[in-house]
Short mmCIF file of the C-alpha atoms (twelve columns), coordinates in Angstrom:
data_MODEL
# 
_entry.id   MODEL 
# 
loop_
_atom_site.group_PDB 
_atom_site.id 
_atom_site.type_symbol 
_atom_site.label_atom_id 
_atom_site.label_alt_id 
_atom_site.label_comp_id 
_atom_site.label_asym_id 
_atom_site.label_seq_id 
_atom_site.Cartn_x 
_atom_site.Cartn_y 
_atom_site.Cartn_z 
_atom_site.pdbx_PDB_model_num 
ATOM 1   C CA . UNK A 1   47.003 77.148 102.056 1 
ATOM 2   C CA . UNK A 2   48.755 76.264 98.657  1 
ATOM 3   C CA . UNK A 3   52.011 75.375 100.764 1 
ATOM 4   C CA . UNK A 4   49.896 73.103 102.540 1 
ATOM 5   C CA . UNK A 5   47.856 71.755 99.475  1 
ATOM 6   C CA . UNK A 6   51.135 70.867 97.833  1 
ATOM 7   C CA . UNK A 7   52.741 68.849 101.123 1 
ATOM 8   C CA . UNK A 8   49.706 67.184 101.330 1 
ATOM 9   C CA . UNK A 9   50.145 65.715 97.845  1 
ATOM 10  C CA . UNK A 10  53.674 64.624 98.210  1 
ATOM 11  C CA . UNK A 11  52.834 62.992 101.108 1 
ATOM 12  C CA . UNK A 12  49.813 61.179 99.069  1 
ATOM 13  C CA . UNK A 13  52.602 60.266 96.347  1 
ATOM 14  C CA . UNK A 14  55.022 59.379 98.624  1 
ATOM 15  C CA . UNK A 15  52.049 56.707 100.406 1 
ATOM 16  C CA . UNK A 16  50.676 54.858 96.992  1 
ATOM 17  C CA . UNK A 17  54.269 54.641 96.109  1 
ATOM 18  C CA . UNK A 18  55.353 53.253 99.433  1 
ATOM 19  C CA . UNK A 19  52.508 51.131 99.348  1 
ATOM 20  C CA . UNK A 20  52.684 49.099 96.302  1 
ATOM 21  C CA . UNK A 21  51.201 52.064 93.640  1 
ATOM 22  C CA . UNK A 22  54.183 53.227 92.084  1 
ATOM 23  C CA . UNK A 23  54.531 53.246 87.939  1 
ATOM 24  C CA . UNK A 24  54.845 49.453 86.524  1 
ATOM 25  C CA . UNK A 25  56.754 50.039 83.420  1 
ATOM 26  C CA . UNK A 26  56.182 47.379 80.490  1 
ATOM 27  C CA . UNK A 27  60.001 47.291 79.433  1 
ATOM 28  C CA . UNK A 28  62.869 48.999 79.975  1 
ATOM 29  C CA . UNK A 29  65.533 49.322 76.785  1 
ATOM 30  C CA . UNK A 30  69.307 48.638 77.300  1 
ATOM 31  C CA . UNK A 31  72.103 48.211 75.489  1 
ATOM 32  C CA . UNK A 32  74.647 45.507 75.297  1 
ATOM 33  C CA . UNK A 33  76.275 46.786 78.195  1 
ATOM 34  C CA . UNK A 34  73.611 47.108 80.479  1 
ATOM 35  C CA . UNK A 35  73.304 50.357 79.964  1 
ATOM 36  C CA . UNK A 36  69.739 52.034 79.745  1 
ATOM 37  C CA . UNK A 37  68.636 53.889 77.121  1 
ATOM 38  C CA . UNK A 38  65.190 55.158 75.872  1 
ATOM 39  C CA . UNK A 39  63.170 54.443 72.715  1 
ATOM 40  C CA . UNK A 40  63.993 56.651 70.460  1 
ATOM 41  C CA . UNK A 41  68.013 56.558 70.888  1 
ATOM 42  C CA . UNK A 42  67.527 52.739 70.042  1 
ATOM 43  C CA . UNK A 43  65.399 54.186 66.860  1 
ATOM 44  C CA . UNK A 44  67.944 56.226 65.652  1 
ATOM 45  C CA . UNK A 45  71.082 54.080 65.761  1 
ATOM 46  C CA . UNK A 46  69.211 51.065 64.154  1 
ATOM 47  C CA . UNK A 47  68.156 53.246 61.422  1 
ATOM 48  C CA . UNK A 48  71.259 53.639 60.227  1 
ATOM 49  C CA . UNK A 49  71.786 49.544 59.890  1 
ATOM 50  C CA . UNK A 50  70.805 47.472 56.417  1 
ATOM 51  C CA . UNK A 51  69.928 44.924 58.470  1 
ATOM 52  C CA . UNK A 52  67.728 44.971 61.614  1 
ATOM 53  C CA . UNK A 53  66.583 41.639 63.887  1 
ATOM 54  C CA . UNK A 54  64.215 41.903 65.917  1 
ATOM 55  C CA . UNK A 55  64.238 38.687 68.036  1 
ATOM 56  C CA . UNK A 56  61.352 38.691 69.636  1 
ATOM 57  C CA . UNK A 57  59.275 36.138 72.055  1 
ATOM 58  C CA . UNK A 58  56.608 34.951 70.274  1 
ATOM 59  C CA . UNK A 59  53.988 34.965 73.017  1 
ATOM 60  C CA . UNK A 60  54.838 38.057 74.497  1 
ATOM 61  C CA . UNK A 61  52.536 40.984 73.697  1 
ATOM 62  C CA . UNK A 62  55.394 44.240 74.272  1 
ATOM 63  C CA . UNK A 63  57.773 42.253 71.090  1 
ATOM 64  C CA . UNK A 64  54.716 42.325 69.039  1 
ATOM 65  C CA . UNK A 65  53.443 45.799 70.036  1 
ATOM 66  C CA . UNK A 66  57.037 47.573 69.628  1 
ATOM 67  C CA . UNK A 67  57.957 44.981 66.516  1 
ATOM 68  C CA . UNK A 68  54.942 47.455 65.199  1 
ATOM 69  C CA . UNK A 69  56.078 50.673 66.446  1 
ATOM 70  C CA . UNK A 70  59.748 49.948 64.965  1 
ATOM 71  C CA . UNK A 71  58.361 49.295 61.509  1 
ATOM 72  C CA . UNK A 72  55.813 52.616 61.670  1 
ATOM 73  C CA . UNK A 73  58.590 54.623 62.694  1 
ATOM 74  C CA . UNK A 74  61.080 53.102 60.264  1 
ATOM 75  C CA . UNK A 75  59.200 53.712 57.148  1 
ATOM 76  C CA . UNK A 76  58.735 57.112 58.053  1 
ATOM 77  C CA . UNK A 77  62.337 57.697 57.586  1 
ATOM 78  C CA . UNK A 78  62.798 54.974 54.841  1 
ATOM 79  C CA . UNK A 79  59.639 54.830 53.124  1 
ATOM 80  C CA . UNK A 80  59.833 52.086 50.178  1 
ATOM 81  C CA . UNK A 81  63.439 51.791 50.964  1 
ATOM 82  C CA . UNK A 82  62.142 49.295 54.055  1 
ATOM 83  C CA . UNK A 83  61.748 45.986 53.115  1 
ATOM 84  C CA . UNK A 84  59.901 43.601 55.641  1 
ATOM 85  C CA . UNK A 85  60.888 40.196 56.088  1 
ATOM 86  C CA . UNK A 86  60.011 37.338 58.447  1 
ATOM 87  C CA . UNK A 87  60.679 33.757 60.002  1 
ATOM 88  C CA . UNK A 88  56.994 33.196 60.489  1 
ATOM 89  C CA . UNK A 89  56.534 33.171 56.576  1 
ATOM 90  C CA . UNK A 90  57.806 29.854 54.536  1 
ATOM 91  C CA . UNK A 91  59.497 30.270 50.920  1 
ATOM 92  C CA . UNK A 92  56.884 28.655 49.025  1 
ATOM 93  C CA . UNK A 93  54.299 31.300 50.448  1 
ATOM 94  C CA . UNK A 94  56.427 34.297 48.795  1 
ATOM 95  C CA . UNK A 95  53.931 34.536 46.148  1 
ATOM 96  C CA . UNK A 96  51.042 34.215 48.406  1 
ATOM 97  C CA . UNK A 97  52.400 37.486 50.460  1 
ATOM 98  C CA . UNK A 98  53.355 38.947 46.838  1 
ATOM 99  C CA . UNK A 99  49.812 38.727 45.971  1 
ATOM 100 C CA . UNK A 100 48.191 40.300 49.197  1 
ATOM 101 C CA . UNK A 101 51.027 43.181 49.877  1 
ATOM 102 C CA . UNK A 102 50.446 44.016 46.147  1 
ATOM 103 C CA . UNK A 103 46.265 44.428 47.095  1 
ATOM 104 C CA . UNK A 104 46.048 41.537 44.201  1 
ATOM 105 C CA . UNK A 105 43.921 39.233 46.332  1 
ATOM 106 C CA . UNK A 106 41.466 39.244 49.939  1 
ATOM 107 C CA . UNK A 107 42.235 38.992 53.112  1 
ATOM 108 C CA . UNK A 108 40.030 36.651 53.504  1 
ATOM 109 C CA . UNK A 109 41.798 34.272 50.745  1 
ATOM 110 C CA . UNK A 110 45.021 34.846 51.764  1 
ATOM 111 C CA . UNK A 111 44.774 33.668 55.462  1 
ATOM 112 C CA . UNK A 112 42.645 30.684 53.920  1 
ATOM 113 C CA . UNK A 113 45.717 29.838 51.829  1 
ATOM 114 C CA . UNK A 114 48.761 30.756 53.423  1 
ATOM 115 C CA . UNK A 115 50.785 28.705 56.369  1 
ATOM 116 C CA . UNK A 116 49.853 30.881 59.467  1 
ATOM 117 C CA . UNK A 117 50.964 30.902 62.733  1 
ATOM 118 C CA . UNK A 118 48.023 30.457 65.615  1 
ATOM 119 C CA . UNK A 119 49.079 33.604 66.442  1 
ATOM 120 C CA . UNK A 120 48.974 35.441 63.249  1 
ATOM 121 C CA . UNK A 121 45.779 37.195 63.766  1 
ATOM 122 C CA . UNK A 122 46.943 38.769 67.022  1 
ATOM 123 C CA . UNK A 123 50.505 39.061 66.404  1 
ATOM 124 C CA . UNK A 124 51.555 39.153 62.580  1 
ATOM 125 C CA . UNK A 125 48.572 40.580 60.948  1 
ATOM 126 C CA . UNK A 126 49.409 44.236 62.079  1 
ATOM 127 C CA . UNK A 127 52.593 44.482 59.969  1 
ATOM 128 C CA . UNK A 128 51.538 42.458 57.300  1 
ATOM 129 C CA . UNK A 129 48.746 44.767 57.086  1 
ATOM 130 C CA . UNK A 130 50.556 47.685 57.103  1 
ATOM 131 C CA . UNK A 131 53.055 46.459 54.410  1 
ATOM 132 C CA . UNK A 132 49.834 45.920 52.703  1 
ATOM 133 C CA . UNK A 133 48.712 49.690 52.896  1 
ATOM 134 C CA . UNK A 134 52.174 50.591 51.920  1 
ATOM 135 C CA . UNK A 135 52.653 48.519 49.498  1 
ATOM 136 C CA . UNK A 136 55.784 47.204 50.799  1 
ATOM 137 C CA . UNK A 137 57.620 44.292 49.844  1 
ATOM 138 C CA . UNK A 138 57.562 41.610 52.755  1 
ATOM 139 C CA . UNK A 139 59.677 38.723 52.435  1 
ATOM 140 C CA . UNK A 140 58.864 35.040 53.630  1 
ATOM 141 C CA . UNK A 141 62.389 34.135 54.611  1 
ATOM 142 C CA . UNK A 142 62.086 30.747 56.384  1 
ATOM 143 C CA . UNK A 143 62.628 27.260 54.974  1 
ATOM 144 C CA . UNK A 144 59.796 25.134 54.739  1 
ATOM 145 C CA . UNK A 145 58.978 22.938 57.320  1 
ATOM 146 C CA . UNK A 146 58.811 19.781 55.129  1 
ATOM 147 C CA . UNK A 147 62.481 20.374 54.177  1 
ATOM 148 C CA . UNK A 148 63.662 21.348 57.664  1 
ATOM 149 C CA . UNK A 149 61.990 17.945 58.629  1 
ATOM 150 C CA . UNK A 150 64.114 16.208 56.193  1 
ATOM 151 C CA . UNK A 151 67.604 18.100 57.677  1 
ATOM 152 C CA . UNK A 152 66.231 16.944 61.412  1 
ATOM 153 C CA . UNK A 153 65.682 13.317 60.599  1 
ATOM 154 C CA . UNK A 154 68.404 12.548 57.418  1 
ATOM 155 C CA . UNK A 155 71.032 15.184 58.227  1 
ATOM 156 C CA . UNK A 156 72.040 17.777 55.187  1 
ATOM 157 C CA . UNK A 157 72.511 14.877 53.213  1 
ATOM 158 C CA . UNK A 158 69.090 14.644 53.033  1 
ATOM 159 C CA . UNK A 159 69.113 17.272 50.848  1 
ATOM 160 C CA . UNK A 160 70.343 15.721 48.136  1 
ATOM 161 C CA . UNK A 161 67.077 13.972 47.060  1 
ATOM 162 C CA . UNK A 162 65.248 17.510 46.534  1 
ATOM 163 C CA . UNK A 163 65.260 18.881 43.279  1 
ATOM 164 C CA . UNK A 164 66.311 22.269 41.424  1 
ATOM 165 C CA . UNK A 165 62.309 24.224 42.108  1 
ATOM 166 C CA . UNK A 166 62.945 22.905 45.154  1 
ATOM 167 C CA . UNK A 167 66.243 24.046 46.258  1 
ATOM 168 C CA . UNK A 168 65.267 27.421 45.397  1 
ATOM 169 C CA . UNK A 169 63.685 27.495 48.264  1 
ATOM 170 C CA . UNK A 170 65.838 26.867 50.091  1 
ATOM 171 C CA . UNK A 171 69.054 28.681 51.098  1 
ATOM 172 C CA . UNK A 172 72.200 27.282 48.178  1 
ATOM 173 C CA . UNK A 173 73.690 23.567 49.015  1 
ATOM 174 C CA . UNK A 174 75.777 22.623 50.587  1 
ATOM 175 C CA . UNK A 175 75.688 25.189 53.337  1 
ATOM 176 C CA . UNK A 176 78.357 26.063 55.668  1 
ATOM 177 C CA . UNK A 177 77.567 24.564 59.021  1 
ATOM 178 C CA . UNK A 178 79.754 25.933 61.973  1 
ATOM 179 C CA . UNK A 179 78.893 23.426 64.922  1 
ATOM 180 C CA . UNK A 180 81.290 25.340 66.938  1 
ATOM 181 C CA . UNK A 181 78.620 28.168 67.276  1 
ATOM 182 C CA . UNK A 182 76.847 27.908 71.219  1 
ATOM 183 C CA . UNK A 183 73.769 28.342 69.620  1 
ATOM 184 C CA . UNK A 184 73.974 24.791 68.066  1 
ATOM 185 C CA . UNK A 185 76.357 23.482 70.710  1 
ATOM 186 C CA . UNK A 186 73.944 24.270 73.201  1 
ATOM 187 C CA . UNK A 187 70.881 22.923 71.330  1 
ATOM 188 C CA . UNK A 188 73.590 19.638 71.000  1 
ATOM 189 C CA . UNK A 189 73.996 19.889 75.068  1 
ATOM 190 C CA . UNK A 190 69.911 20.242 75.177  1 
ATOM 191 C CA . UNK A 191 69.177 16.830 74.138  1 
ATOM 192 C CA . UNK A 192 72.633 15.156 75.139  1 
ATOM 193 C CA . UNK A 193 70.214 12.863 77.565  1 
ATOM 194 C CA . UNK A 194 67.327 12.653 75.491  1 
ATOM 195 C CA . UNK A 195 66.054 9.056  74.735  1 
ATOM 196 C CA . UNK A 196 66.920 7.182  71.672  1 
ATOM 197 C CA . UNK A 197 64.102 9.403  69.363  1 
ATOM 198 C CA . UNK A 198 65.698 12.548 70.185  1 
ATOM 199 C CA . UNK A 199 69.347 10.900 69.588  1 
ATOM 200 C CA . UNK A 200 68.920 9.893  66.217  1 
ATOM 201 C CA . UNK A 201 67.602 13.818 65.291  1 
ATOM 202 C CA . UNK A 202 69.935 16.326 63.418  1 
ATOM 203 C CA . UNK A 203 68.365 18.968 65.617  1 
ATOM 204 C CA . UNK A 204 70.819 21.663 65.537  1 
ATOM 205 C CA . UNK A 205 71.407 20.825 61.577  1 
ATOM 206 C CA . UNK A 206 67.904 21.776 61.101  1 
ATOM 207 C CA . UNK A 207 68.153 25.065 63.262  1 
ATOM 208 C CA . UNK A 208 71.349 25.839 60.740  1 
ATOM 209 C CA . UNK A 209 69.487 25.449 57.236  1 
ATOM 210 C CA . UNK A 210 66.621 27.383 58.676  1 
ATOM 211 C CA . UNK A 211 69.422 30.172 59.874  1 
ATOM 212 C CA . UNK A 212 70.761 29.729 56.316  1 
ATOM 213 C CA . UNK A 213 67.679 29.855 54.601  1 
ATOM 214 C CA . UNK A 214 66.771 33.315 56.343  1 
ATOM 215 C CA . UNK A 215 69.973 34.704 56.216  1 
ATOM 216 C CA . UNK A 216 69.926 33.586 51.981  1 
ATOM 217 C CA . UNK A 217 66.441 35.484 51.657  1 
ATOM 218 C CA . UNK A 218 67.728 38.412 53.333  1 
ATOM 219 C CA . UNK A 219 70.928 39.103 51.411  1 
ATOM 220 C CA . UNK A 220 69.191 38.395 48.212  1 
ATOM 221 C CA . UNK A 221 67.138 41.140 48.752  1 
ATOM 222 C CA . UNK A 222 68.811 44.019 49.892  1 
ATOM 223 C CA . UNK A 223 70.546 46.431 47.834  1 
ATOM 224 C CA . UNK A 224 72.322 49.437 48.842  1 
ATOM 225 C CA . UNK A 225 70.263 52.220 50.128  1 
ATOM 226 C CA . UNK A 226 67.087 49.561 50.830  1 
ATOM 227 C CA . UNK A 227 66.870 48.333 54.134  1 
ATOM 228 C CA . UNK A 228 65.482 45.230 55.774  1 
ATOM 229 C CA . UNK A 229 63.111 44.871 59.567  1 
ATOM 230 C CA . UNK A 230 63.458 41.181 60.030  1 
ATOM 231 C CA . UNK A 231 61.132 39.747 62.613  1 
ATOM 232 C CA . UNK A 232 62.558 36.343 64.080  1 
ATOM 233 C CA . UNK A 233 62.500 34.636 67.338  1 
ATOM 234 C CA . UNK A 234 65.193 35.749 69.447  1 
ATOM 235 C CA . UNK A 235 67.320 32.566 69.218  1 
ATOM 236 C CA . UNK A 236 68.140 33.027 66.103  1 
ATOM 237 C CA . UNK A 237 69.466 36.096 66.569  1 
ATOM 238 C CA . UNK A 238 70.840 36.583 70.398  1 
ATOM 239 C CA . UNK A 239 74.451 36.728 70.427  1 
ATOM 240 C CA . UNK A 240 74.886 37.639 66.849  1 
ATOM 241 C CA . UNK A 241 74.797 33.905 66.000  1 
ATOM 242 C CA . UNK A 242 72.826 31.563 63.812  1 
ATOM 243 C CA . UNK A 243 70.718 33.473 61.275  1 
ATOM 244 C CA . UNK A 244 72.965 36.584 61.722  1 
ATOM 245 C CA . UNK A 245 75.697 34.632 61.542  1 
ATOM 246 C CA . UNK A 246 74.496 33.475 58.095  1 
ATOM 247 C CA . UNK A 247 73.681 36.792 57.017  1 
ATOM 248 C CA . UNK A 248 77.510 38.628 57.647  1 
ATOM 249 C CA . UNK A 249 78.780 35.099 55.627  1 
ATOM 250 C CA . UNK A 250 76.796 35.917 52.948  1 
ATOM 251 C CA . UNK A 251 77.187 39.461 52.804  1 
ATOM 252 C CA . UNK A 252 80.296 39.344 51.726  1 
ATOM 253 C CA . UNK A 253 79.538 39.200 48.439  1 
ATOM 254 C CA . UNK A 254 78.935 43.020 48.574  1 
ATOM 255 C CA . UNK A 255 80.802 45.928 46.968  1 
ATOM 256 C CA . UNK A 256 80.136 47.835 50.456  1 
ATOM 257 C CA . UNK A 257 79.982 47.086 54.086  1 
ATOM 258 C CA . UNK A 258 77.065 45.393 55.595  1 
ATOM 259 C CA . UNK A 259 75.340 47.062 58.748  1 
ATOM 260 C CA . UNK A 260 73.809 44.798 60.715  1 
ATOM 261 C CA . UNK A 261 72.120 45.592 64.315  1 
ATOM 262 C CA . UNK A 262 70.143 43.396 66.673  1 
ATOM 263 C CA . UNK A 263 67.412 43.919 69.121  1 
ATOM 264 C CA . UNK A 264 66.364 41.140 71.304  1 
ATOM 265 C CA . UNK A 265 63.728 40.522 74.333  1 
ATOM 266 C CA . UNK A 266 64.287 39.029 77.235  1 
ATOM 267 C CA . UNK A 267 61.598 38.372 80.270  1 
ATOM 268 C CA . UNK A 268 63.046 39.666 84.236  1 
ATOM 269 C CA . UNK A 269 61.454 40.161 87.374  1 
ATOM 270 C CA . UNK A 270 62.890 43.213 87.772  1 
ATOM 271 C CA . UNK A 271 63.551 45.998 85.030  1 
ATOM 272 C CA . UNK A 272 66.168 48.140 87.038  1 
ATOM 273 C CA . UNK A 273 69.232 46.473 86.027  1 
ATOM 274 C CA . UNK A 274 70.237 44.082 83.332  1 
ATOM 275 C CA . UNK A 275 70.605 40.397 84.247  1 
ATOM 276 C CA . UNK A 276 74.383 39.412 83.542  1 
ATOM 277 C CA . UNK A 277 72.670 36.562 81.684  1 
ATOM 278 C CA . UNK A 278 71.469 38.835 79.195  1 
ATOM 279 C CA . UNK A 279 74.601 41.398 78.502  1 
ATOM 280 C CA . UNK A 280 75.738 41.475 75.083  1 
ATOM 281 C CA . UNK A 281 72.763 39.261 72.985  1 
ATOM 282 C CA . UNK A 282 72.286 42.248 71.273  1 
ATOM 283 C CA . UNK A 283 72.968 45.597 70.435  1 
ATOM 284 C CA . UNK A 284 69.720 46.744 72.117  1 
ATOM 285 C CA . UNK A 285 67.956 44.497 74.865  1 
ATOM 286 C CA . UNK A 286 64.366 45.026 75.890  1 
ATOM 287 C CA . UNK A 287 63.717 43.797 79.078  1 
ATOM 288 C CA . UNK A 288 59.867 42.742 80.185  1 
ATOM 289 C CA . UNK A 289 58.486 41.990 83.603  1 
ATOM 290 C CA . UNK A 290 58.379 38.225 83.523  1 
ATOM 291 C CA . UNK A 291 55.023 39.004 84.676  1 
ATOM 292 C CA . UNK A 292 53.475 40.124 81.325  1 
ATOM 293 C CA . UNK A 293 50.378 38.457 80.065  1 
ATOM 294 C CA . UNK A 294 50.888 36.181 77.215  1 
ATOM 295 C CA . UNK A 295 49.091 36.251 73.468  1 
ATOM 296 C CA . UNK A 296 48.877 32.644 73.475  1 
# 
């Protein structure tokens, strides 16, 4: 009778798989040679880095919800030696974040105040929150937009006209600009046939000073033994390029050598194998059925 009791539910397996019922994993990890490889191997080679991107897709709900796993599991390990840091946070709101990671001011006056992304609440808040029970430091690494705006429509040159409170906001002029790099040859290509508006637009001069800016903000604030989670959109970090790119440059200046890993997401229809497109972005790919629901 037990023989039969067990056939009977392999054969029940064996139809809801067969049928449409089998698991639907939310990601599958690889690395950058399409290999696959689980959670916590990715956890305990990144661990050992001084830097860490996380490129992530802003919309997608698995980058946000393992962005958050990453950084619980990391501060066990490093504790105040982690140091968060972030594209979706402008310079000139450093002392805003200062304020509410240090328990200094509300919640309540701190969204009021700061520049937040529409998604913040959904997406953001977690780790800033949690940096906030820890009492972490959390770094607002990206340019702000005003000045970006000024790259995209006068060119670095327009630069010049800022003065010294403002350019220390900004990553240290003039910057080294590599045009050479496909991230900014293929934002170039993007807009090749754009009309006359989109012509006239140093776009891939402002995707460098933000790159520079971030990669500035990062360097300045690591130290030997600390290490720094920084969250960015995958772009500027697939294929070890613009912001990382920046952030090798400037670690240079170091008396020891800089570890730097990546983790990007990417979005397939199928999680069994690793799209060729997608082989060495990073040192650690998640892959997401192109079927997840969006935050926004």
């Amino acid at each position: 009778m037990q023989k039969m009791k067990t056939i009977g539910l392999i054969f029940l397996v064996l139809v809801f798989t067969s049928s449409g019922f089998a698991d639907k994993p939310a990601y599958q990890i690889f690395d950058a040679k399409g290999k696959k490889v689980n959670y916590q191997r990715m956890l305990k080679n990144v661990t050992e880095s001084q830097v860490i991107f996380f490129g992530e897709l802003h919309n997608n709900p698995i980058s946000h919800w393992l962005q958050y796993e990453l950084t619980k599991d990391l501060f066990e390990t490093k504790q105040d030696q982690l140091i968060l840091a972030a594209e979706m946070f402008e310079t000139d709101n450093q002392l805003l974040l200062n304020e509410y990671t240090s328990k200094q001011i509300r919640k309540k006056d701190f969204e009021r105040e700061a520049k937040l992304w529409p998604n913040y609440k959904t997406d953001y808040a977690p780790l800033v929150d949690f940096a906030r029970e820890h009492e972490m430091k959390f770094i607002a690494s990206n340019i702000p937009r005003r000045y970006a705006a000024i790259v995209n429509s006068k060119g670095f040159a327009g630069l010049d006209s800022i003065n010294a409170y403002q350019r220390a906001m900004v990553a240290p002029l003039p910057i080294k600009y590599d045009s050479t790099l496909n991230c900014y040859k293929a934002m170039k290509e993007m807009f090749k046939d754009a009309g006359p508006m989109h012509k006239t637009m140093n776009l891939a001069e402002a995707q460098a000073i933000k790159d520079a800016t971030m990669g500035w903000f990062i360097t300045k604030n690591l130290q030997d033994g600390t290490t720094i989670l920084h969250y960015n959109g995958a772009y500027h970090s697939d294929n070890f390029e613009g912001t990382v790119w920046y952030v090798i440059d400037y670690g240079r200046k170091f008396p020891f050598e800089l570890q730097v890993m990546t983790i990007t997401c990417v979005e397939q229809d199928d999680l069994d194998k690793l799209s060729e497109d997608h082989l060495g972005k990073a040192d650690y790919i998640i892959c997401i059925p192109s079927s997840m629901t969006k935050t926004h």
